[in-house]
C-alpha positions, 0 to 999 in steps of 0.5 A: 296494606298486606292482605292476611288469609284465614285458613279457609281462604289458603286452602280454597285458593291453594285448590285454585292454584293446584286446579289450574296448574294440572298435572305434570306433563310428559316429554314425546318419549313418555307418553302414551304410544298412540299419541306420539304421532308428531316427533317435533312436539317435544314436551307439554303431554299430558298423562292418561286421565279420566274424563273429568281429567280431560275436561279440567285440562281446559285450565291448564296449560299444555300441548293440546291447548292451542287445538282445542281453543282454536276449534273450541272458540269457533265452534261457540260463534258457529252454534249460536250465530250461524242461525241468525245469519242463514236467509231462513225466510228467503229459502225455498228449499229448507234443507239446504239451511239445515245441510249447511249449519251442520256442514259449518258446526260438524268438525269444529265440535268433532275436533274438539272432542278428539282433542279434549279427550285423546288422552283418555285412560280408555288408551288407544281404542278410545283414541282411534273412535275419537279419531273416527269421530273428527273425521267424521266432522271433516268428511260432514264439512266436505259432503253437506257442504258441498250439496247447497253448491250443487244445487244452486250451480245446476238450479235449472236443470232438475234431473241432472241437479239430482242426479249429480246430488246422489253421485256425490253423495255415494262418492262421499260415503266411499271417501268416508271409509276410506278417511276412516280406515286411513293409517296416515295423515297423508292418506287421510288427506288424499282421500279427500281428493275426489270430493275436491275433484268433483266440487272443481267440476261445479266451479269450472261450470259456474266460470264457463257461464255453464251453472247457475249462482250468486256472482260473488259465490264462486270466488269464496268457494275457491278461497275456501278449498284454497285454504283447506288445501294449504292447512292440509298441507301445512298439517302433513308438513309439520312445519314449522316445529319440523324446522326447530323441534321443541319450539312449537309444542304448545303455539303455533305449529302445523296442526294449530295453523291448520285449525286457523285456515280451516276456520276462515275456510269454513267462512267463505263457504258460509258467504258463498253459500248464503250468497247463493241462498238468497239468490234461489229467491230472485232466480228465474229458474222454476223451483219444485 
């Protein structure tokens, strides 16, 4: 039995399929000067656009798709289940669930807002501020991600667990600017070296039986920078599309896998912070 639409039916799903099918996408050499950051996606740009424009690129194939979901998903479970997840009742020092939410949701909704939106027709001054924004997320994840694993590593130690809270602190204001300023990818992701530094110290403490914690902590905190090291140099790599320009454009390159590890990476900071949340309860150590 073949199916006959009236002319109301044609023209709505003929908007559908124009909605859905967007724009025509330009190859690396036709688009926007300040998006062609990555000589080894070929194809699949979408044009200048206006916001509404960006917004409906969320229906329609193309280069920036795969970032965008691989963030956007994640994002959506982190808003709404890291909540119930968080030993709320157990936690003595409340601030330290609330540093840890936003160090988990911070650059995930900082890089879907710099992918959605990269190509709008604002061009490169609202591209850069953009950009400012997603390293802002990923300097947030680093910075408020890290102060729960100070705390608890110096639990018994008051003055020094503060003392070490505001170097870190002052130390991750300074890797901001320089993450913001940075002209490169490679310098963007150097400039995180001295908050990796700086966190390594707290896990060596815990290994040596020096700093206090969950005992399962520390293996998830290593797991996490492991994996946070391996998609930044994945990312700055370009590999795979560096290998076979053209064949990853729209799944499956650097910067998507780069999302995927940070993803899980985020995760393990999120058990071995929750591990140790739960352990403050039952420490012997005196809390303030």
């Amino acid at each position: 039995m073949q199916l006959i639409l009236g002319p109301c039916e044609k023209k709505v799903s003929c908007n559908l399929m124009a909605f859905l099918s967007g724009p025509r996408l330009l190859d690396w050499a036709s688009s926007p000067p300040h998006l062609q950051f990555n000589k080894f996606v070929l194809t699949g740009y979408r044009p200048v656009a206006s916001g509404a424009e960006c917004l409906r690129s969320l229906f329609y194939l193309h280069n920036e798709l795969g970032n965008i979901y691989t963030h956007g998903i994640p994002l959506l479970g982190f808003f709404f289940l890291l909540p119930l997840q968080i030993p709320w009742r157990q936690l003595s020092v409340p601030w330290l669930g609330v540093v840890h939410y936003l160090a988990c949701v911070s650059p995930q909704l900082g890089s879907v807002l710099y992918h959605l939106f990269m190509n709008h027709h604002g061009g490169a001054s609202v591209y850069h501020r953009l950009l400012t924004l997603d390293m802002c997320g990923i300097c947030l994840v680093n910075t408020l991600g890290a102060l729960p694993i100070i705390y608890c590593t110096l639990l018994c130690h008051p003055y020094t667990r503060s003392l070490a809270l505001l170097t870190y602190t002052g130390l991750s204001s300074y890797v901001i600017f320089c993450a913001v300023s940075a002209h490169s990818n490679i310098s963007r992701f150097c400039s995180f070296a001295w908050q990796a530094a700086f966190r390594f110290f707290f896990f060596y403490l815990r290994w040596a039986g020096l700093g206090s914690g969950h005992p399962s902590s520390l293996r998830c905190y290593l797991l996490m920078d492991s994996l946070a090291l391996l998609g930044g140099i994945i990312n700055i790599s370009r590999i795979p599309e560096r290998l076979q320009p053209g064949k990853f454009d729209y799944w499956c390159n650097s910067h998507q896998i780069m999302h995927v590890l940070v993803v899980i990476s985020i995760l393990y900071l999120h058990w071995g912070v929750t591990s140790d949340l739960t352990w403050i309860s039952s420490s012997p150590c005196p809390l303030e």
